[in-house]
N, C-alpha and C positions, 0 to 999 in steps of 0.2 A: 668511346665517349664522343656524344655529340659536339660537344663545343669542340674536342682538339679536334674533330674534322675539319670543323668549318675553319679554325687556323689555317691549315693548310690550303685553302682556298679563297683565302682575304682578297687577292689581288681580280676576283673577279666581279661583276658589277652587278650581278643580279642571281636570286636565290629563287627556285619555284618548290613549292610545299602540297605534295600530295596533301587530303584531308583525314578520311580513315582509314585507321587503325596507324595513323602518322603523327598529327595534330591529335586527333580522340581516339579513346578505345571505343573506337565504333562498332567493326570487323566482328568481334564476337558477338555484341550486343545486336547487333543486323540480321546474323546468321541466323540467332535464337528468335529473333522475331519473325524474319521470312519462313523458316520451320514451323512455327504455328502459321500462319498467317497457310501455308502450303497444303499441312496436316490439314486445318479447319476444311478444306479443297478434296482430299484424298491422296494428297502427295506429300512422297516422302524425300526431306532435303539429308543428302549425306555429308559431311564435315569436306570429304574428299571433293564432292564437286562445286561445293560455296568456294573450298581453296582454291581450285583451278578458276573461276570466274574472279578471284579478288586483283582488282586496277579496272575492270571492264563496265563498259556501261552500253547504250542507247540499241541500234540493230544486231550489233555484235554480242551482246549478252544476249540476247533476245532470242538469237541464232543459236545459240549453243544451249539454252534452256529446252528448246522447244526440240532439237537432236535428243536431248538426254529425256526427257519425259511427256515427246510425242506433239502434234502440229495441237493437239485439244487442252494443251494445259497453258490455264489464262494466266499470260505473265502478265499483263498489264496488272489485273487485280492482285495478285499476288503481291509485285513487288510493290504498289500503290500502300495496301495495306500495311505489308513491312514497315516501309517510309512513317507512314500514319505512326506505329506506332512507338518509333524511337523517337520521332521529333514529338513526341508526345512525352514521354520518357525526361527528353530534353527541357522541355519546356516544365515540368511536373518534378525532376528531382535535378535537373543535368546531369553536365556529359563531365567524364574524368579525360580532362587534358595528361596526355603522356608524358613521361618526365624528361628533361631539359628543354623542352619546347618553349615555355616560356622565359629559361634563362637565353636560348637561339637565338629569340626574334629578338628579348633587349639587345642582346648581342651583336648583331646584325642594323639594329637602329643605331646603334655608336656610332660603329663604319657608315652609316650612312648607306648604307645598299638596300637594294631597290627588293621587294619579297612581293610574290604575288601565289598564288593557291592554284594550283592545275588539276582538279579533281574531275571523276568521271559522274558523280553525285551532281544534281542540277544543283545552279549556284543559288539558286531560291534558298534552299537549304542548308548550304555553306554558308550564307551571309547570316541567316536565322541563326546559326550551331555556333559562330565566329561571335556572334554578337550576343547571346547568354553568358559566355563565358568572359567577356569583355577582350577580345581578342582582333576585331576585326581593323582596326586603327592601324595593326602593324601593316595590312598589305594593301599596295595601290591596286593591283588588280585581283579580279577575283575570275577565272575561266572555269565554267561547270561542261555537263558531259554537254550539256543541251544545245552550245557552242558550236561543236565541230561534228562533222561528219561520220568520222570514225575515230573511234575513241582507243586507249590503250590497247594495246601495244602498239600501235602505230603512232605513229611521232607527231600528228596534226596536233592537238593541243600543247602540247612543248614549244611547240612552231608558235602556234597565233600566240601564247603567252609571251615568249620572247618579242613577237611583234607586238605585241597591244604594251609591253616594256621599255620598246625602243631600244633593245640588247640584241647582239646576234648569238646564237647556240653556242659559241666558244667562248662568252663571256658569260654563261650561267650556267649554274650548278641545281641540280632536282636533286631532291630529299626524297625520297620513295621508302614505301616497304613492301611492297607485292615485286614479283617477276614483272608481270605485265605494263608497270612504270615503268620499270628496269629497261625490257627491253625499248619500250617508247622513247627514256633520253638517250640511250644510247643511239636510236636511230636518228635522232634529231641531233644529235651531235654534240651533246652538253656533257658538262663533270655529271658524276654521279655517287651521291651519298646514299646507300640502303641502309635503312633503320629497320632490321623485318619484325613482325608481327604475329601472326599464326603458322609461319611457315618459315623457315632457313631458306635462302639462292641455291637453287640447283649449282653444280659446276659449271655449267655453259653460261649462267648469269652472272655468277660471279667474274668471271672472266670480262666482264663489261663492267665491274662495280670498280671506282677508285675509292672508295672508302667506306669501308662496310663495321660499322656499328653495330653493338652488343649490349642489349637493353638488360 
């Protein structure tokens, strides 16, 4: 249960909120759309490799797309398209918020703590996807992939969130549901709540989780 996690983490000051398949059920609805968006191309997307890239974004997706299906297949347009057509989706029917999120974030404004979005997704998008759903009010900040350098797993967006917060990493806790969040606050040095989503924490991940939620 979401809420009794965050119980157990009251006493800290700041909350960062992966966005999909955390906040939205995006994660499937993405996959289903880059797979056409791939197919229309001549590429074919496996379930297994959309899961391994899920937290990743900007040179580092980019890198491991182009390993698995070769220096010629166009991610720019692919994942451009993708995009295109969930925020289409978005804007034409919305997006299904995941359940307790909206009971978290009231939850969360009581206490008075601070919540900001750490996604690998540009924030262009986040604020778009935040603001159909009338959502965007609860977070001061909003950090997209576009942001930092290198993006999950590695801890730089955890980091500038907490600085752009005014928090340091031992007083914030990341809500994640991929591995690849996982391993980012863990290296930034934050709590860590996994809500998962297409995929259970391998063992080595969980071992970095303090509180793993069951949707």
């Amino acid at each position: 249960d979401l809420l009794v996690a965050l119980d157990d983490f009251r006493d800290r000051k700041c909350f960062l909120f992966d966005m999909d398949g955390l906040i939205f059920d995006t994660e499937q609805l993405f996959m289903e759309q880059l797979a056409v968006a791939m197919a229309d191309r001549g590429y074919h997307l496996t379930r297994e490799v959309y899961i391994h890239t899920l937290g990743m974004g900007g040179e580092l997706l980019k890198k491991y797309m182009l390993e698995i299906y070769g220096e010629k297949y166009p991610f720019a347009e692919c994942s451009q398209e993708a995009q295109r057509r969930v925020t289409q989706i978005a804007e034409d029917v919305g997006l299904r918020v995941k359940s307790q999120i909206r009971d978290a974030l009231a939850r969360l404004a009581c206490w008075d703590k601070i919540c900001a979005v750490a996604s690998s997704t540009s924030s262009e998008y986040v604020r778009k996807y935040l603001r159909v759903v009338g959502l965007e009010g609860y977070f001061g900040e909003i950090i997209g992939g576009e942001m930092v350098t290198k993006t999950k797993p590695e801890p730089e967006i955890f980091l500038l969130a907490c600085d752009r917060c005014g928090v340091a990493p031992e007083e914030t806790v990341v809500i994640e549901d991929s591995e690849n969040g996982i391993r980012a606050a863990h290296a930034a040095g934050t709590g860590t709540i996994c809500v998962p989503d297409l995929v259970q924490p391998s063992p080595e991940v969980c071992a970095w989780i303090d509180a793993l939620v069951k949707r």
